[in-house]
Every structure is written in structure tokens, then in C-alpha cells.
N, C-alpha and C positions, 0 to 999 in steps of 0.2 A: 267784720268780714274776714274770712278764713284765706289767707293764699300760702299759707303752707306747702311747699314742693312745687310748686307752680311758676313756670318762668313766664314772665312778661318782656317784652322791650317798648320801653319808651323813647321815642324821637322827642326832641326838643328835650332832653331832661335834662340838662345846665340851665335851663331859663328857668325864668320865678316859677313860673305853672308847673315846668318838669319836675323842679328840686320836691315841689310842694307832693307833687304825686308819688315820687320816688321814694321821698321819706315814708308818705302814709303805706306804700304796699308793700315796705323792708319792715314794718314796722308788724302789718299783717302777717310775714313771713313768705313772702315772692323773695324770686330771685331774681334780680333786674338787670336786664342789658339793653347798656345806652349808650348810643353811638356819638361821639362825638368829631368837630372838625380841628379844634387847637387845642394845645396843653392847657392853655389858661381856663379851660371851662371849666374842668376837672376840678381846680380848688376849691374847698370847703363845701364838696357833697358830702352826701350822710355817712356813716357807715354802716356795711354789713354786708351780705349775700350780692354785692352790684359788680359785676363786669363793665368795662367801659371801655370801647370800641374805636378806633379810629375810621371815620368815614370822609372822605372828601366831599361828598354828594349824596343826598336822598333822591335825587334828581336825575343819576347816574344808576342807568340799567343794571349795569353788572357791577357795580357796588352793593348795590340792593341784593342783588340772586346771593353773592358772596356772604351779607351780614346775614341771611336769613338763613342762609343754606349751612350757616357753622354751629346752628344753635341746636341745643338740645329741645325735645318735645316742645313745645309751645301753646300756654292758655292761651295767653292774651297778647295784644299789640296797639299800645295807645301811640295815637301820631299827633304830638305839638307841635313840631318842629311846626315853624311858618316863615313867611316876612310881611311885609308890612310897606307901604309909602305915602304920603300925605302928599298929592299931586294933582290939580286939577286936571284934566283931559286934555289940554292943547299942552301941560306942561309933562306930557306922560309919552314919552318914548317907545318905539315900538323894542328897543329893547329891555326896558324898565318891564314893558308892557309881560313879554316872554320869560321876565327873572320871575316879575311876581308869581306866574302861572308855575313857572318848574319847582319854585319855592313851595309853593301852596298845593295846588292840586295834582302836578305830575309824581311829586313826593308820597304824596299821603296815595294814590292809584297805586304808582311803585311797591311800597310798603304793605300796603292792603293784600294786594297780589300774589307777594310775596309769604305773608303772613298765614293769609289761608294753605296758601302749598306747604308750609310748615305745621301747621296746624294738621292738615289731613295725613299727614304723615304720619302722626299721634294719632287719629282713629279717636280724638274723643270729645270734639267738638273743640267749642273755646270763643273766642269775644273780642270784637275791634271795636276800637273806641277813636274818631277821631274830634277834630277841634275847629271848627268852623269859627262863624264871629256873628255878632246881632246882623251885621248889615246884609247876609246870608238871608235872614229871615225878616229884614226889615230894608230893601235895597235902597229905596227909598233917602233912607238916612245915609248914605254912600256919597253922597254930593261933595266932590273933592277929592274924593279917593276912589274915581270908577274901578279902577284897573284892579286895586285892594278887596274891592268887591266881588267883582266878578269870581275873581279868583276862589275866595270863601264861597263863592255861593255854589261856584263846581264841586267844590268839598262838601257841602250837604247835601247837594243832589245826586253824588257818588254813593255817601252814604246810607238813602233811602234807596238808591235803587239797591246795593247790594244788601241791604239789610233783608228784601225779597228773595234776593236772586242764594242766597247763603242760606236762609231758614232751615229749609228740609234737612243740614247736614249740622246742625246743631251750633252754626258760627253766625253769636246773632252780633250784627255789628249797628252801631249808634251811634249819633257826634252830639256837642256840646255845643252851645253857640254863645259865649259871654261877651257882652258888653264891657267895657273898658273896665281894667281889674286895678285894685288896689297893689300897686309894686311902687319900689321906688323911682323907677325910670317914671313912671306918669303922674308920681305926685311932682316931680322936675319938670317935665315938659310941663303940668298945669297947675300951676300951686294953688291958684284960688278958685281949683274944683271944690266940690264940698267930699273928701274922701271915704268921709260917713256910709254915702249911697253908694261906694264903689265895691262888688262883692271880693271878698276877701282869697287869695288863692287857694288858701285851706279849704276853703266852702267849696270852690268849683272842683279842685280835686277829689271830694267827698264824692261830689256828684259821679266824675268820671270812673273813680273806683266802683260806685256799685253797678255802676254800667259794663264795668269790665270782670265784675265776680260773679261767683258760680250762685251767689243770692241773684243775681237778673237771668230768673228762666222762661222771663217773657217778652221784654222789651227790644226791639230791633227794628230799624226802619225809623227811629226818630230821631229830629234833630230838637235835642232841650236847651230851651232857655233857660241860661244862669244869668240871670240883668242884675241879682240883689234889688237896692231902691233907685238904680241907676237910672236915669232919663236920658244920659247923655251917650252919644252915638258916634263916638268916636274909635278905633279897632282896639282892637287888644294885642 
């Protein structure tokens, strides 16, 4: 895939999925700008064509207008960034309840938002990609982590509707929804997963780039399942 002259920004790109993505579309030849909240993220990303942003907040309105409104033309706008909580429902606070959501779905709205107005500014279309989780498409399996769910699953219902709502102007946008990924935070949290079936972050970034390149001039409005041979239902 070609991203040659093409500037992206990826959200979440210090974490395993971001690095994974950011390497493959510097490698393509994008030019990435990735916002970051501490110095420590920054160490040992890739190098090449990447700008690296200070942001406090994805979750903060005029942080967002700021990060968008300083960039140059803009393809694409992939949104990792997330959080995450492993809490029953009596054990799940209403302000747990409000992080997950501004973590999860007010960020990736934010960014969407914002991405499009940067994007039409360019006149030439271009491609959001965001990052949902299985339990989005499978709620079911959420037993534990209401509050985690919910949250993703506003993220894939954001998704398809703007993947409608965006068609006619050439900005098709898409999410991803993987099942717990092979990194090393969750070979630690579960050592005696079988890691085998857990898909590889290479592979879901693969996925996310073609959804986000000028090779996807059809796809919009869906949320794809990356599970690999995964059965198990725990977030990403």
C-alpha cells in the first residue's frame, strides 16, 4: 500500500497497536502525527516522517480543534487511543463509569469530528479508521466489564453511522473490533492463555491500514472482526 505524501494521525500510537501501525504506514511513506500525553511514550518509536504532539486529552474539546486545526492536508485519522477496566457493575463507579466513556467514545467522536473538518479542507476525500473491541460486536461476552463495553460498542455504532452519514464526500470511515491481541501486557496479566490464538498486532494493523488507504474505495460503515483463532473475550 502506497501512502506516499499522505499525512495520517494516529491516536493511541505509543501503545503496542499504535507502534505496530505507525511503523507499517512510515514504512509505506505517510507522514504520521501522533499525539502523545508523557515523555515516556515517545521512547523507542520508529523512525522517520512522525511528528509527535503533546496532548493532554483526546477527551478535551479544544485540545482536539488545536491538534487538528495545526496539521497539514489530511488522508487519514486512525483512533486507538482507548482505556480499558475489568470491573463488575456494582464494582463500577459512576465516575469510572464517565472516564471509560471520554476514554473511548467521546475521544474517537472528538477526533472523527475534527478529522473530517480537516480532511474537507483538502477537497479530497480521505478515511477514518477507528478501534472498537469483540465485545462491541459480541456484548454478550462483556460480563464483567459492562462499563468497557458499552463504551466500544458506542465506538462501532459511531462508526457505521458516520460511515453513511460521510459516503457522498469521499470520507469512508471503518473500525476494527479485535479480541484480545498478542502484546506483552496480556501475555502478564494471563500466562496460561494459549498465545498461539491471540492475533498478532502486525496482522490487526495490516487490517487497519487497508482500511485506511487509497486501495479501500469501497468499504465504509463496517465494523471488522480481527479475533485471529481467539475464543476468548476479554478486551484489548
Amino acid at each position: 500500500m502506497d501512502f506516499r505524501d499522505r499525512h495520517v494521525v494516529v491516536t493511541g500510537g505509543t501503545g503496542a497497536l499504535g507502534r505496530a501501525v505507525v511503523g507499517a504506514l512510515l514504512a509505506a511513506g505517510a507522514h504520521c502525527h501522533v499525539p502523545y500525553r508523557q515523555e515516556r511514550e515517545k521512547e523507542g518509536l520508529p523512525s522517520g516522517a512522525l511528528s509527535l504532539i503533546p496532548v493532554p486529552s483526546l477527551a478535551d474539546e479544544a485540545a482536539v480543534a488545536k491538534l487538528y486545526g495545526g496539521l497539514p492536508a489530511l488522508w487519514a485519522s486512525i483512533h486507538i487511543a482507548g482505556g480499558f477496566a475489568f470491573a463488575p457493575l456494582t464494582d463500577t463507579s459512576g465516575e469510572l463509569l464517565r472516564r471509560l466513556i471520554d476514554d473511548n467514545l467521546v475521544s474517537c467522536f472528538l477526533c472523527c469530528r475534527e478529522a473530517v473538518a480537516a480532511m474537507r479542507r483538502g477537497r479530497a476525500g480521505g478515511r477514518i479508521v477507528n478501534v472498537a473491541a469483540r465485545q462491541a460486536l459480541e456484548p454478550r461476552t462483556g460480563a464483567n466489564i459492562s462499563a468497557s463495553t458499552a463504551a466500544k460498542a458506542g465506538v462501532a455504532a459511531l462508526s457505521a453511522a458516520l460511515g453513511e452519514e460521510l459516503a457522498g464526500e469521499g470520507i469512508l470511515v471503518n473500525a476494527v473490533a479485535p479480541s484480545i491481541m498478542d502484546t506483552p501486557t496480556n501475555r502478564r496479566d494471563m500466562p496460561k492463555a494459549n498465545f498461539d490464538a491471540w492475533p498478532k498486532v502486525e496482522e490487526v494493523a495490516a487490517t487497519i491500514l487497508f482500511l485506511a488507504s487509497p486501495e479501500n474505495k469501497v468499504s465504509r460503515g463496517g465494523v471488522v472482526p480481527v479475533f485471529g483463532a481467539s475464543s476468548q473475550s476479554a478486551a484489548t
